[in-house]
MARDO-123534 format. One line per 5 residues: their letters; for each residue x negated, y, z of C-alpha. Coordinates in pm, whole numbers. Example, Ala and Ser with C-alpha at 12.3 -4.5 7.8 and 13.67 -1.06 7.14 Angstrom:
2
as	-1230,-450,780; -1367,-106,714;
END
This chain:
170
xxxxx	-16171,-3115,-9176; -16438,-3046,-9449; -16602,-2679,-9442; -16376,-2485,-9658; -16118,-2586,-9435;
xxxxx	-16284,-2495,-9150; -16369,-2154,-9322; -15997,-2116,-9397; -15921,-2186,-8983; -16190,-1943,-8907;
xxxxx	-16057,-1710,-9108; -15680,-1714,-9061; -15777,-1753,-8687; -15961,-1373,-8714; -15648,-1258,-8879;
xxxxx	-15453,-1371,-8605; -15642,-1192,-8333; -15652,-875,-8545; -15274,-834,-8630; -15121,-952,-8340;
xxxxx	-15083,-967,-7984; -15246,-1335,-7863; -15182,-1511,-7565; -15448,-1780,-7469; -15316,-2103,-7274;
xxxxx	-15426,-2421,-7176; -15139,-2698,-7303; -15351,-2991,-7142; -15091,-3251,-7020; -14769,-3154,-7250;
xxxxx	-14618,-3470,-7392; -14538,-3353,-7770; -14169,-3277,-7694; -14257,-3016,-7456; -14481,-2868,-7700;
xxxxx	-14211,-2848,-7917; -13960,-2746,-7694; -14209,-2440,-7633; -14270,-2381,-7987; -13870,-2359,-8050;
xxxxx	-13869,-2096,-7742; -14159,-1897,-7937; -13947,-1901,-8272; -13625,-1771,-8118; -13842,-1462,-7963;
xxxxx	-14061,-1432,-8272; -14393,-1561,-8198; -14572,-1885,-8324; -14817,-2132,-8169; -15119,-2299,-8320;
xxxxx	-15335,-2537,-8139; -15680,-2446,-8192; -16038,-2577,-8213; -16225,-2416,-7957; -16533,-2384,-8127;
xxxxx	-16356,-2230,-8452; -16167,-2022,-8227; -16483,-1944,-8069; -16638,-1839,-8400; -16314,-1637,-8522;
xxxxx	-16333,-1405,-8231; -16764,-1333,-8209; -16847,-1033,-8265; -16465,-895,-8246; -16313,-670,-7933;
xxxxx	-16177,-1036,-7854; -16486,-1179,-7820; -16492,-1164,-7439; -16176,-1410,-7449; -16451,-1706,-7595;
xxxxx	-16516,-1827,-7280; -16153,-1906,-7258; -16153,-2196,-7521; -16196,-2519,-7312; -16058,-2841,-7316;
xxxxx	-15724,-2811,-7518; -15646,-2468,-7583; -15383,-2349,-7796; -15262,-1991,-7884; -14939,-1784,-7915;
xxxxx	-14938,-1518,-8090; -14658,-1240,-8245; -14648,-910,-8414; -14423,-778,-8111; -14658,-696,-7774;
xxxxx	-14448,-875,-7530; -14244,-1142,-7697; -14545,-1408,-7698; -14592,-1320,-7343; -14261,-1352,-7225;
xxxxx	-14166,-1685,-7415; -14480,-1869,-7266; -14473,-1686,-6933; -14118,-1848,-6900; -14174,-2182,-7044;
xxxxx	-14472,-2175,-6814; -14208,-2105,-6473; -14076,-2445,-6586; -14356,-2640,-6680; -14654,-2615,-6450;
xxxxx	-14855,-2835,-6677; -14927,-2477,-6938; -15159,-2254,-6785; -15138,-1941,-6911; -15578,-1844,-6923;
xxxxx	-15545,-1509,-7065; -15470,-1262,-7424; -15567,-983,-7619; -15322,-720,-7744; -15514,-533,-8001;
xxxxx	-15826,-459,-7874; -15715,-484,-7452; -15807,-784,-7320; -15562,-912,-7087; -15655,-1193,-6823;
xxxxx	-15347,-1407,-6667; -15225,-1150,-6439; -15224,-889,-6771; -15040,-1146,-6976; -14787,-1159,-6686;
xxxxx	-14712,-773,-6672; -14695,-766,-7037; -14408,-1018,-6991; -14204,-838,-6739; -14205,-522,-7003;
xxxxx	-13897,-481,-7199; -13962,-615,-7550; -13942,-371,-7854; -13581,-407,-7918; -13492,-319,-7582;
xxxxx	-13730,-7,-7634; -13535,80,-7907; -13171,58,-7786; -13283,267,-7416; -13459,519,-7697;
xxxxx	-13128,535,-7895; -12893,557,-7602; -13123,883,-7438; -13129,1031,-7808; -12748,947,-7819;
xxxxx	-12633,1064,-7482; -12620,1456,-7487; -12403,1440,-7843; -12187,1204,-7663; -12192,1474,-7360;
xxxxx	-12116,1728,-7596; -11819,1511,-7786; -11638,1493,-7441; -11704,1816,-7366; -11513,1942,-7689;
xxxxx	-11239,1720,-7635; -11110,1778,-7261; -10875,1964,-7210; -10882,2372,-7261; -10866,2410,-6869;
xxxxx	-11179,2183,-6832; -11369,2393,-7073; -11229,2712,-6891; -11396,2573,-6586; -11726,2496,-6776;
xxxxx	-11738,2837,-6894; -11624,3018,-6591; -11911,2767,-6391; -12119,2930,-6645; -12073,3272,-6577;
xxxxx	-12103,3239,-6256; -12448,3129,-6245; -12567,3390,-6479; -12432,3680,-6221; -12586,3486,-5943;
END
């Protein structure tokens, strides 16, 4: 790797920290199939995984709010890393029930630094989709309410207003 290279690394490395959420493991000991079979369980979520040189890794982060992750790059290190805050995290924190060979060594999301057990909550947080459908379904719920309400029967809605009136003379 010549030095423009290496500038490129460092550079798209700092991106990478910046824009997304990063989770930090060590892949020491995975044959190249199981890195694969990992980096096929990152795609399907949304997240990618680059193996990194420590020391560019090291000089990507300095002087960055992930800085204090630089200790983290030893021996082979790789990252995974997406634009949604859990999906990294939950991809690796699974693969990693399976394969006790990936040690998951820490992440940043934004500028929170997150050590194993904080890469491990983030997991068990419903991802942004799921967000999004619970959001929907509360935003959703009273005009479904109302819906039913309107089309019971005319008794039912004597009820609701007699129910009604009742609690305002109370």
């Amino acid at each position: 790797m010549d030095r423009t290279q290496k500038a490129e690394a460092v550079e798209w490395i700092g991106n990478v920290f910046d824009a997304n959420t990063v989770v930090v493991v060590a892949n020491g000991g995975l044959s190249v199939s199981e890195l694969e079979v990992l980096r096929e369980e990152l795609r399907k979520s949304g997240a990618s995984m680059k193996i990194v040189k420590n020391r560019l890794a090291k000089i990507a982060i300095s002087g960055k709010p992930s800085d204090k992750l630089s200790e983290l790059f030893q021996g082979p290190t790789a990252i995974a890393f997406s634009e949604d805050p859990v999906a990294a995290a939950k991809a690796v924190k699974s693969f990693a029930k399976e394969n006790d060979k990936l040690k998951i060594l820490g992440g940043a999301m934004g500028e929170e630094i997150l050590d194993e057990n904080g890469v491990n909550a983030l997991a068990s947080m419903p991802s942004r989709e799921e967000l999004l459908a619970s959001i929907v379904l509360t935003i959703t719920s009273p005009a479904a309410n109302i819906a039913s309400a309107v089309g019971a029967p005319a008794s039912n809605i004597a009820g609701i207003l007699e129910t009604l009136e009742n609690r305002e003379a109370a």
